[in-house]
C-alpha atoms as one frame of an Amber mdcrd trajectory, in Angstrom:
protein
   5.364  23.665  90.394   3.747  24.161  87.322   6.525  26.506  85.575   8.672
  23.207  86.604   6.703  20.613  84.502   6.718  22.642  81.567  10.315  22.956
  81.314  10.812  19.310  81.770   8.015  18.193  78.876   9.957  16.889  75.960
   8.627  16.857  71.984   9.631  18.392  68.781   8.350  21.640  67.505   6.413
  22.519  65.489   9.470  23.846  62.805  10.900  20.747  63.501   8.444  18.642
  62.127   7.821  21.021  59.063  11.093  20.466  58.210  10.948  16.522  58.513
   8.036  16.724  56.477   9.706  18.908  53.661  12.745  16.193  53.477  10.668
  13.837  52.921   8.728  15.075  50.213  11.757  15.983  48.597  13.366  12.992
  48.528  10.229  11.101  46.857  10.177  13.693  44.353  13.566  12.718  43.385
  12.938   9.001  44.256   9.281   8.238  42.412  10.511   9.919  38.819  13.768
   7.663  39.217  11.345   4.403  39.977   9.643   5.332  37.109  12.410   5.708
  34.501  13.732   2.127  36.085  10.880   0.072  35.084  10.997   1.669  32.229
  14.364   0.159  31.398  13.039  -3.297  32.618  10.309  -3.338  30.551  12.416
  -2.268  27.280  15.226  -4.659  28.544  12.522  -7.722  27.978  11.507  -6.824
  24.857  15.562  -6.358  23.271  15.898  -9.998  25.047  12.963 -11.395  23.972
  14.376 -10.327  20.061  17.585 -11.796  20.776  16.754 -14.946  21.827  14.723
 -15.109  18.738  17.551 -14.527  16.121  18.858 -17.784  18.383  16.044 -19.626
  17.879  15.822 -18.264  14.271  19.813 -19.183  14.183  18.564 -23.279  14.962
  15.746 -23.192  13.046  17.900 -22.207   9.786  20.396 -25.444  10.357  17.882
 -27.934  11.097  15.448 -27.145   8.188  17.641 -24.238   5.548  14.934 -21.444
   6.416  14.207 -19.236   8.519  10.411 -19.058  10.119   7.552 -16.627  10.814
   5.989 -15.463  13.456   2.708 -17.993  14.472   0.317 -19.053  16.803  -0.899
 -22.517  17.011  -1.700 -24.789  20.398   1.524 -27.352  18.778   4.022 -27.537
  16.258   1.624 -28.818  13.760  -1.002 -25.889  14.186   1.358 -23.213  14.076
   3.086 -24.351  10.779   0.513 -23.035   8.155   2.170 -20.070   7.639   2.995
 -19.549   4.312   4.207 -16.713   1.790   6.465 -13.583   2.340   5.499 -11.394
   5.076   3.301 -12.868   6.350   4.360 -13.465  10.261   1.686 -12.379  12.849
   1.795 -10.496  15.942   2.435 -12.573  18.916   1.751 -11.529  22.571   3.994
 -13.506  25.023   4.050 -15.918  27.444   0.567 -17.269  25.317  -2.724 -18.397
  26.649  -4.374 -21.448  26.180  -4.473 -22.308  22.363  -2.010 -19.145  21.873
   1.468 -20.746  22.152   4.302 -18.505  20.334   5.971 -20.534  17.664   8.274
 -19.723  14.190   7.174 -22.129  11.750   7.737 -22.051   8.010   8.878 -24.289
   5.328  10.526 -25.127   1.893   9.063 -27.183  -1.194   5.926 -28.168   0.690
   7.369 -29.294   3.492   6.135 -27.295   7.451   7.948 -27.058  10.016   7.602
 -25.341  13.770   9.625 -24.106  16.883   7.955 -22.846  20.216   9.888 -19.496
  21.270   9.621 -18.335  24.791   7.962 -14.690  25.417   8.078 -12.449  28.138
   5.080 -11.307  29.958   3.380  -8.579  27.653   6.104  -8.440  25.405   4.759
  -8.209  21.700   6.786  -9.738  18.500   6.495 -10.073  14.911   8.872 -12.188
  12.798   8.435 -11.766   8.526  10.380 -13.940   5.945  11.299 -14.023   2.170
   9.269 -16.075   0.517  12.636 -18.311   0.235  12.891 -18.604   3.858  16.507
 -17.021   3.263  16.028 -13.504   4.696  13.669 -12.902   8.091  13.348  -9.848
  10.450  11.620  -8.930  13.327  10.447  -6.125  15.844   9.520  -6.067  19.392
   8.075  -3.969  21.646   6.643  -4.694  25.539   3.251  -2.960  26.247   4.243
  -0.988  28.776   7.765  -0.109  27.065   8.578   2.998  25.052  10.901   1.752
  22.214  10.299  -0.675  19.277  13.642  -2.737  18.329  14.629  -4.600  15.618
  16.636  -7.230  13.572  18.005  -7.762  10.297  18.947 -11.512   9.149  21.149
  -9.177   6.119  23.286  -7.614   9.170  24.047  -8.033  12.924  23.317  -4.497
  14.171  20.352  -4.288  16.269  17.752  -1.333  15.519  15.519   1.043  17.791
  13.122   3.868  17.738  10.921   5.280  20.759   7.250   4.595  19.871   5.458
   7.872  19.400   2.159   6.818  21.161   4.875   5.833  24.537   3.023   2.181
  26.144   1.219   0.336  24.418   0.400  -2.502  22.269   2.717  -2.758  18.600
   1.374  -2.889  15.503   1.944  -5.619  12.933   2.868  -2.579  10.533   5.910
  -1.373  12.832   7.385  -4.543  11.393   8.888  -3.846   7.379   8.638  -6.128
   4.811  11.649  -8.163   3.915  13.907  -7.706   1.583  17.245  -8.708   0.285
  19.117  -5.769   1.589  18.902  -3.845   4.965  15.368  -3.592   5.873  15.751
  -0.882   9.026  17.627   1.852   7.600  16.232   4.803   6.945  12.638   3.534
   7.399  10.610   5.428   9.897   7.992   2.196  11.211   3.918   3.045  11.695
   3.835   4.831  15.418   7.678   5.757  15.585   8.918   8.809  16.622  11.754
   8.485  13.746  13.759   6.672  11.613  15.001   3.117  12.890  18.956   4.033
  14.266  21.682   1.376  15.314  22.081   0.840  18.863
């Protein structure tokens, strides 16, 4: 009676669930570095987008006012338009808190003027003029993102380089000073791992 039990008992052996257990672990480590590299991508995807909706924004502020604007922070239009001379841009942290709002502002003959920019969530930006208003560009980079990127008012190409220090917050020195010629080229920006390329 007893041998007759036995043989009827169902389960899974002990092999059986070794190997169940071995499957799975191989799959996450094939799945968890792939999750990884994703958000990686997202996070560098908001910081590219985040640039290119500025050269829009930079785009209007140019044919409303003939200049271009600087990176500022100011709780309205009128606080964040005191930025004045070449260069001089600082480094905004989007969406803003508070006081903090994200704006361009900047101004000919006297005369200030200010646009709010949207900003991803962690997504850091600088934006530096001529002292003309004529020429601007900027850099980008979200803090948990790997790669700075930049833009040129002298030329459409878009510029990258894979931050050296990996996430992070940017510095205000990864963004070069304007000039009247290509400003990426070449230059290898504070905490890159090279030289600025196309993309």
């Amino acid at each position: 009676m007893f041998k007759a039990l036995r043989k009827s008992e169902k389960g899974f052996t002990l092999i059986e669930l070794l190997i169940v257990v071995a499957i799975i672990g191989i799959l996450a480590a094939i799945a968890i570095p792939q999750f990884a590299a994703y958000r990686q991508r997202a996070y560098n995807s908001a910081a590219l987008s985040d640039l290119n909706n500025l050269q829009k924004s930079q785009a209007a502020f140019f044919s409303d006012w003939q200049t271009f604007g600087q990176s500022a922070l100011g709780a309205n239009e009128a606080g964040a338009a005191a930025v004045s001379g070449a260069n001089t841009g600082v480094l905004l942290t989007g969406p803003g808190a508070g006081n903090a709002l994200p704006f361009i502002a900047g101004g000919l003959n006297g005369a200030t003027n200010a646009m709010r920019i949207g900003l991803s969530n962690n997504v850091n930006l600088v934006a530096h003029t001529l002292a003309t208003g004529t020429g601007f560009n900027a850099t980008s980079k979200h803090l948990q993102g790997i790669n700075f990127y930049g833009i040129d008012s002298d030329i459409t190409a878009q510029y990258q380089v894979r931050s050296t220090a990996g996430p992070g917050a940017m510095a205000l020195a990864v963004c070069p000073n304007v000039t009247a010629a290509d400003d990426f080229t070449g230059v290898t920006p504070a905490g890159g791992a090279a030289a600025w390329s196309m993309m």
